[in-house]
N, C-alpha and C positions, 0 to 999 in steps of 0.2 A: 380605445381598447385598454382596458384592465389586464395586471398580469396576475395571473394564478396563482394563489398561496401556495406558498413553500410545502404548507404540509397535505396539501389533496396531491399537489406534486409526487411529493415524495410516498402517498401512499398509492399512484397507478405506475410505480416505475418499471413493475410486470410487463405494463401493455406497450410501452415502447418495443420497437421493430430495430433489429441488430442488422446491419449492411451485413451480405456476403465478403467472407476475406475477398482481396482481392485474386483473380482468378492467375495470376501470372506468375505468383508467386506461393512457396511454400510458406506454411505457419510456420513461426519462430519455435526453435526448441524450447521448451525450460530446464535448466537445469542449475546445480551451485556456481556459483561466478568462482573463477580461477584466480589464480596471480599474474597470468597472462592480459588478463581480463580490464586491469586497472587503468590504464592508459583512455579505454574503449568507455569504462564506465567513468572517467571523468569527460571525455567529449558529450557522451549522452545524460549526462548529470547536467552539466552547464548549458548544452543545448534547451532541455527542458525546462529547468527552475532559474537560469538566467542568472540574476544578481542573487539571487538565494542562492547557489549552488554549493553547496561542498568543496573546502579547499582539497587540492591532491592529496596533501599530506592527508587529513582525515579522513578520507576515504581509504587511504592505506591504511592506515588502524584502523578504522569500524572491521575491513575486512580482515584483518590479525584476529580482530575480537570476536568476529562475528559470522568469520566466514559458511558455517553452516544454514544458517537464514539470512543468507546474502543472496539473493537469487536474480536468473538471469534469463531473460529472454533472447537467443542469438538466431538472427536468420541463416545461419550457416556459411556465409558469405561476407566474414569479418567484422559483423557491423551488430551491436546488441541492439535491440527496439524496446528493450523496458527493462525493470528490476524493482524488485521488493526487500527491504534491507528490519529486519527485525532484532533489538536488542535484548538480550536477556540479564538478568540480574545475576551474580555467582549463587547469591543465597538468596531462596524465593521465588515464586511463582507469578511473578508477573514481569509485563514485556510489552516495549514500546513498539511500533513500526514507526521506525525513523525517515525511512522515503520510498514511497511507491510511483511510477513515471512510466510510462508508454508514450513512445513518437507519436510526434501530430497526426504522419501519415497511417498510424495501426490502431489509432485510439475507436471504440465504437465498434471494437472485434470480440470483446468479452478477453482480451489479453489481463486488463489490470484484475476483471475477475479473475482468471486463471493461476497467475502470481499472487492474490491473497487467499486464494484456498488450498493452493500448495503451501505456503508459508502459516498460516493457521494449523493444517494439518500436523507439519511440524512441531509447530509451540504444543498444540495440543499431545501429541506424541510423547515430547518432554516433559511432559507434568506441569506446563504454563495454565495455571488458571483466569489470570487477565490480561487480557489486550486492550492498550490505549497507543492511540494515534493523534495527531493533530489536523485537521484542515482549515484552510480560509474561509471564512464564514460565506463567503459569495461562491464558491467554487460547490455548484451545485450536483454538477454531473459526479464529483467524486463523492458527494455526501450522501446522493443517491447509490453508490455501489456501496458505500460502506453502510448505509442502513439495510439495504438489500441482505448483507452477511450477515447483520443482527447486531452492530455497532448501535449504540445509544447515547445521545449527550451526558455527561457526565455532571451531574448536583456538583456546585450552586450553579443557578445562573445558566442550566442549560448550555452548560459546558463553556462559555463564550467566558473567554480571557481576554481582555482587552490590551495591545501594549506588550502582546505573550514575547514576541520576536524582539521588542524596543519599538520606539512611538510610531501610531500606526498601522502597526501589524500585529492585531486583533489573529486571534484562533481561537477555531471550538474543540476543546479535547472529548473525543469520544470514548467508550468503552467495550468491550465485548466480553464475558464472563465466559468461558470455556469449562466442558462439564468437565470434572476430574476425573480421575482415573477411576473411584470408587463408581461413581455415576455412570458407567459405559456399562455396566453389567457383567455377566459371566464370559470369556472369553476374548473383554474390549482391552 
């Protein structure tokens, strides 16, 4: 058995079938992650990204820096299930998404959608004209949402940085062009 090119993959990722949330449980709120929030979002940082994870300390400054596009999935019952963390530049119009994550157990809910079209929203609000992100070039399921939102590899090379993280850890940087504000029309 042969596996399937990446890009007929990536262009039926519509016809995939999304599992019902689990029935027992309520969907996670979204909302801005708090100061309260930091302790919660380094468990679920390290749980996730493991040896990549975020020290504490930098996650307490991204959130200083960035608290507005810091965003938080909380199932109401102390525990966050994902976050989308987006930087901006003081001057300029463009903006990285520095880490997007959902638990093992909620992934395949349309959550990490939820948390990048909230957080686009935003950037786009704020007058962000581009969005660039990083993924693992094997990490298909995320490359698939983020094409789905209209992410594109980014020239040269089809975005693939080899070495991006230090040896071995290879990224493809994406991009997203977001219309401006002129672009939305009369009353956007």
């Amino acid at each position: 058995m042969t596996a399937e090119p990446l890009e007929r993959s990536l262009d039926r990722h519509e016809q995939r079938t999304v599992p019902a949330p689990y029935p027992d449980t309520l969907p996670p709120v979204l909302r801005t992650a708090r100061d309260s929030d930091l302790s919660e979002l380094r468990r679920l940082d390290e749980e996730v990204f493991q040896d990549v994870s975020y020290p504490g300390f930098l996650l307490r400054q991204l959130f200083d820096m960035y608290e507005e596009h810091f965003l938080v999935l909380d199932d109401g019952a102390g525990r966050l299930r994902g976050y989308v963390l987006a930087a901006t530049r003081a001057l300029g119009q463009d903006s990285w998404i520095l880490g997007l994550c959902v638990t093992q157990d909620r992934r395949r809910h349309g959550l990490g959608r939820e948390l990048m079209t909230e957080v686009l929203s935003r950037l786009r609000r704020d007058g962000i004209e581009v969005v660039r992100l990083t993924v693992e070039p094997a990490n298909v399921a995320a490359i698939l949402l983020y094409r789905s939102l209209g992410f594109r590899p980014e020239d040269p090379d089809a975005g693939l940085r080899r070495d991006y993280f230090g040896p071995g850890m290879d990224r493809q940087i994406m991009r997203l062009d977001l219309p401006g504000r002129a672009d939305r029309g009369p009353g956007g």
